[in-house]
N, C-alpha and C positions, 0 to 999 in steps of 0.2 A: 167494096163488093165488085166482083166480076162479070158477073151476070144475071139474067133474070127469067127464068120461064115462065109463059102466061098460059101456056096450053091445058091447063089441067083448073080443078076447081078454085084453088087459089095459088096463089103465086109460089114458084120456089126460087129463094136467093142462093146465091153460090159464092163462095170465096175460094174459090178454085177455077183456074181455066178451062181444065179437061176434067172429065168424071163417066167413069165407062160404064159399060150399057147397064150392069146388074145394077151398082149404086142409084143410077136414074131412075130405074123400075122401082125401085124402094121409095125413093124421094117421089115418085109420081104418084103412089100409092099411098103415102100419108097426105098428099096435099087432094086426095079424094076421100077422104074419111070422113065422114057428116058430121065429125068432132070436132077437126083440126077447125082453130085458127089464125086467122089471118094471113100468117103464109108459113110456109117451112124452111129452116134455113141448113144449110152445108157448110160445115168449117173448109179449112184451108187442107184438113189431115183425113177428108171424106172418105170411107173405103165401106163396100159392102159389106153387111152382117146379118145379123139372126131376127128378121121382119124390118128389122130397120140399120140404116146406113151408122156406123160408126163415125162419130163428128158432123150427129144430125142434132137437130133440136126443133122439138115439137111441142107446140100450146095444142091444148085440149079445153075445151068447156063439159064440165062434170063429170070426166071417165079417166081414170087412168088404165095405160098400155104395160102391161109386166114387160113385153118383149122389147119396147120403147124404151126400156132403163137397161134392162140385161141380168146376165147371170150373174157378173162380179160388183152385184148392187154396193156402194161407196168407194168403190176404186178411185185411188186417187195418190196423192204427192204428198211426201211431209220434205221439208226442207232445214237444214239446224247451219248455220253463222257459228263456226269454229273462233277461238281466238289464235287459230297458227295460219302462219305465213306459208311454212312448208312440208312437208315431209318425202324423203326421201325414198326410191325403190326398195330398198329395203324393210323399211317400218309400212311402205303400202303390202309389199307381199306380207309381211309378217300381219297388217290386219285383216287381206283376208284369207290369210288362213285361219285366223281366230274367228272369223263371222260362218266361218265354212263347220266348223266346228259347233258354234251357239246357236247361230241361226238354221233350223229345219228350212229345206228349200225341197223347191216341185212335191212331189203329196208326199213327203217326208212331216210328222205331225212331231211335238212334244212327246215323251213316251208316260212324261204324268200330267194331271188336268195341273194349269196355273192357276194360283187362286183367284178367287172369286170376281177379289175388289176388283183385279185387273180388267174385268168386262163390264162393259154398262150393264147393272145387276139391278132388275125391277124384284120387287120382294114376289114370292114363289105365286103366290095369289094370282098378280098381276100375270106373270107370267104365263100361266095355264090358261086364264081367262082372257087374254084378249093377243095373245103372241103364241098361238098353240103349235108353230114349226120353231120358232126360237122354243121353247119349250121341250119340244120332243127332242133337240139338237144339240141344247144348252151343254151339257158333260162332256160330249164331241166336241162345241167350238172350244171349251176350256184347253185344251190340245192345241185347238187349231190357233190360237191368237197368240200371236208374239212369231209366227213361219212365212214364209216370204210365199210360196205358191210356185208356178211356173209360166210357162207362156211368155210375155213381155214384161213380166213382174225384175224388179230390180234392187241394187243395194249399189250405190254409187259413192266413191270421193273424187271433188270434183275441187278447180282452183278459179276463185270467182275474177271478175272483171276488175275487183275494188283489193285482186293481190293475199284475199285470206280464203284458209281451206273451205268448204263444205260439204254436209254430206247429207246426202239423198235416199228416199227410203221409198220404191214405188211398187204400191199391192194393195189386195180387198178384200174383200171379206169372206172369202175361202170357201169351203162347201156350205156355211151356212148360208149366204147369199144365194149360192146356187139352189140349194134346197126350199127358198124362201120362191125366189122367181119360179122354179117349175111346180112349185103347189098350187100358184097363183097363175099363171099362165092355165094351166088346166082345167082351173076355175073357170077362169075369163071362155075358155072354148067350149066350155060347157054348156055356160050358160049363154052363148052363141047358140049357139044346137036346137037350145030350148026357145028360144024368139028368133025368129024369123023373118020378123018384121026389120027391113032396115038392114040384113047384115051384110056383112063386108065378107068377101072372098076369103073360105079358109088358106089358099093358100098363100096371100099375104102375110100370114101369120104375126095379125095385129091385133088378136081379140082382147076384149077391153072390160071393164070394171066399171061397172057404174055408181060415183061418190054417193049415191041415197042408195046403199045397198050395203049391208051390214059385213060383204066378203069388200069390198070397197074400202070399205074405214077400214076392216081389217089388215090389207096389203099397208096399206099406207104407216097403219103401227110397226109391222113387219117389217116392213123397208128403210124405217127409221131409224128401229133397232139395228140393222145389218149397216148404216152408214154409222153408226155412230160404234159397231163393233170394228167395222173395217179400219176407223182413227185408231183405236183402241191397238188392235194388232200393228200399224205403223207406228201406233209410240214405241210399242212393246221392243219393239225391233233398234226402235231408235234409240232407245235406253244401252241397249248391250251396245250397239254401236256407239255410240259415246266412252260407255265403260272402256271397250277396247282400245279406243285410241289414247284414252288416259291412262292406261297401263304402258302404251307403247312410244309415244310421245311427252306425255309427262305435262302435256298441258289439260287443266279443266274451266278453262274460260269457253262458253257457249251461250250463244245467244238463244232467244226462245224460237221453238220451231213455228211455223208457218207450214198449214197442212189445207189440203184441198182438194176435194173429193170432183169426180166427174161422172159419174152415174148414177143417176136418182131425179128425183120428180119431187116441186115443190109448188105451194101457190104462190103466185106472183103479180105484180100489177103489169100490165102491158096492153098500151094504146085503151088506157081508162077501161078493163075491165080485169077482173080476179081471175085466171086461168092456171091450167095444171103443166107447167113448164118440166118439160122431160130431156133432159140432156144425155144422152148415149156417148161417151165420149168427148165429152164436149168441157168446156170449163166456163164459169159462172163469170162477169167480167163487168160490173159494174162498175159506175163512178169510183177511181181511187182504191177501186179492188184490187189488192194482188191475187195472182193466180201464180202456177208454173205449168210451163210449156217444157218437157222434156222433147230429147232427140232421139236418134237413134241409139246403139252402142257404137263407143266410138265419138260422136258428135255432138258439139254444146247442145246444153239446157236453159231455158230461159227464164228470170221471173221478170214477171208483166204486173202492168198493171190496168185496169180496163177505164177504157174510154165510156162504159155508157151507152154503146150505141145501139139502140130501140130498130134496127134491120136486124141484128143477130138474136135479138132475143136477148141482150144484154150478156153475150158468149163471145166464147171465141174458143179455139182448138184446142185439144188438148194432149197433141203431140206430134212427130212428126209424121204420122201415119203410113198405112203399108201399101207398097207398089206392087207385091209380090203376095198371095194365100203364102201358109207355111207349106203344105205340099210341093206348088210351084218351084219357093223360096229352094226347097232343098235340090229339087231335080232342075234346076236352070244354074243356080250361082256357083262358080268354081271357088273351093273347100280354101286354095291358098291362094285365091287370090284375096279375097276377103280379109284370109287373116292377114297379108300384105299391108292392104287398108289400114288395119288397126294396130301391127308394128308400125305402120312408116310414121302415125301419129302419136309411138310412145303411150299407146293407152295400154294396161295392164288390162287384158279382156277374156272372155268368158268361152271362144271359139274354141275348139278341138277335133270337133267330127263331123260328118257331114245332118248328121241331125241339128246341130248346131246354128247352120245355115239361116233357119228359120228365124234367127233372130240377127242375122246379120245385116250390115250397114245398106248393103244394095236389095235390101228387103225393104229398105222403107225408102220416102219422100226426102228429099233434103230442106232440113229443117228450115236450113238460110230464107229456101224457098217460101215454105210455107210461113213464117215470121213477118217475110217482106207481102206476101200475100192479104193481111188484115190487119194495117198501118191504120185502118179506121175503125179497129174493135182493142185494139191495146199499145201500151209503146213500154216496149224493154226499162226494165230498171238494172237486172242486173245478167250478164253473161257467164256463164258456168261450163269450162272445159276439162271434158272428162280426168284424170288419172289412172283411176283402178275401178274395173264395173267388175258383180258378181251375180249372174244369170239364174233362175230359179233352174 
């Protein structure tokens, strides 16, 4: 840990040195919520967001926060252990131009629904009755699973620490996450509106859900279904990308994938009581967990494994986080110098225009940094430098 602020109702921890003004105002603002306990923690990759800080994590007693988890409810990592040592620029550009082709990327959808089995598929009953935005969405996400999305969503081959290929698959659960969090956000401020007793400033925008309340349990099925749709769309994706490289390389030795989601809300034990652990960005990092820590584009990824440690909330980061808004990102970084950057490192990359920016390497933290930053929330197993990235 870095640091420690006591100013506010309970403590906030930081695994970062610097954290500027917006992020603090958020972090100051969950550690006065007559919810929060015991204290609120900041990853290493903290950056402000939408009511709450991206690479925050929050305990609650009885209420869950929609805006606390986000709009890309199960966002997260899948990772697959290649059996090849190499592949050459050639067969990388030839793969992705084949994922360019298979894989739908930024709100490009399937143009038919994929079947069924492919999504966690509760029989229709279930479905209406207690998942009524999975439900009303259900046809649409069939499109939407197995598409990468936009924004910092990825499709990555990378060559690990241990000399064999890997390939990386990072995205969420597409608009039906989104449609799932703003049903249930609207809820939560509603039913703010209506008690008044107790409430928190709207423009925090932290309204909340109370677990003995039937829209309560309900988000919580909702959100379940959206992590568990969001795996579903990274296998989907994982699967073609497999196929492709066995077409192009000719090897199909693969190990099994290793996936891990960083937004969502779960119960937990911490400091001897059962609370509702909300991770924004953040990655779960228990005892002998693995997690991964992606980078920028451009720059290693990491899999960790977690130490355990009861300050974070048993977390740690879940990337290298941003230094730059994407607005910022495009009107401050120069177009070639960036893409500089990612020639001078041989990575096959995703940059072309000044739109592009936004996801470029001086957009974010450097990862090394943030890594050496929470040497007491996980330790490196294995090191993954880029090849060939493909940008939603």
């Amino acid at each position: 840990m870095k640091q420690v602020i006591t100013t506010e109702k309970i403590p906030i921890f930081l695994w970062l040195d610097q954290v500027d003004d917006e992020t603090l105002a958020q972090a100051k603002n969950l550690a006065n919520l007559p919810c929060a306990f015991h204290h609120i923690a900041l990853m290493a990759d903290a950056h402000v967001g939408y009511g709450m800080p991206i690479g925050g994590v929050l305990a609650t007693n009885d209420v869950v926060i929609p805006n606390a988890v986000g709009v890309d409810i199960g966002c997260g990592m899948q990772v697959v252990r290649t059996g090849l040592n190499a592949l050459d620029s050639g067969q990388l550009r030839r793969i992705l131009t084949a994922l360019r082709r298979a894989v739908p990327l930024g709100f490009k959808h399937h143009s038919r629904p994929r079947p069924v089995d492919v999504l966690p598929d509760p029989e229709t009953d279930i479905l209406e009755r207690d998942l009524p935005v999975v439900a009303a969405e259900f046809n649409s996400a069939r499109r939407q699973v197995g598409t990468l999305g936009g924004g910092n969503h990825f499709i990555e081959i990378q060559r690990g620490s241990d000399d064999r290929i890997w390939l990386m698959v990072h995205s969420g659960s597409r608009n039906l996450g989104y449609k799932v969090a703003g049903v249930y956000n609207k809820l939560a401020v509603q039913m703010a509106g209506s008690n008044k007793k107790g409430a928190i400033p709207k423009a925090w925008q932290l309204a909340m859900l109370p677990l003995d309340s039937s829209i309560g349990q309900r988000y919580l099925r909702e959100m379940a279904y959206c992590v568990a749709f969001a795996r579903a769309n990274r296998s989907e994706m994982m699967t073609v990308f497999q196929e492709i490289v066995v077409e192009i390389s000719g090897s199909d030795q693969f190990e099994p994938a290793l996936d891990v989601a960083h937004n969502y809300v779960d119960c937990e034990e911490h400091f001897f009581r059962q609370v509702w652990v909300h991770r924004k960005g953040a990655t779960r990092a228990f005892t002998g967990e693995y997690g991964i820590i992606p980078g920028s584009q451009g720059s290693c990824s990491y899999i960790v494994r977690g130490l355990g440690n009861p300050q974070s909330f048993m977390s740690c980061s879940h990337g290298a986080g941003r230094v730059l808004g994407r607005k910022e990102a495009r009107r401050r970084l120069d177009l070639q110098e960036e893409i500089g950057k990612l020639e001078a490192s041989k990575v096959l990359h995703s940059i072309r225009h000044r739109n592009d920016l936004e996801e470029a390497p001086g957009a974010y933290k450097n990862i090394n940094e943030v890594i050496a930053s929470q040497q007491d929330l996980i330790e490196v197993v294995m090191e993954l430098h880029p090849l060939a990235v493909l940008k939603g």
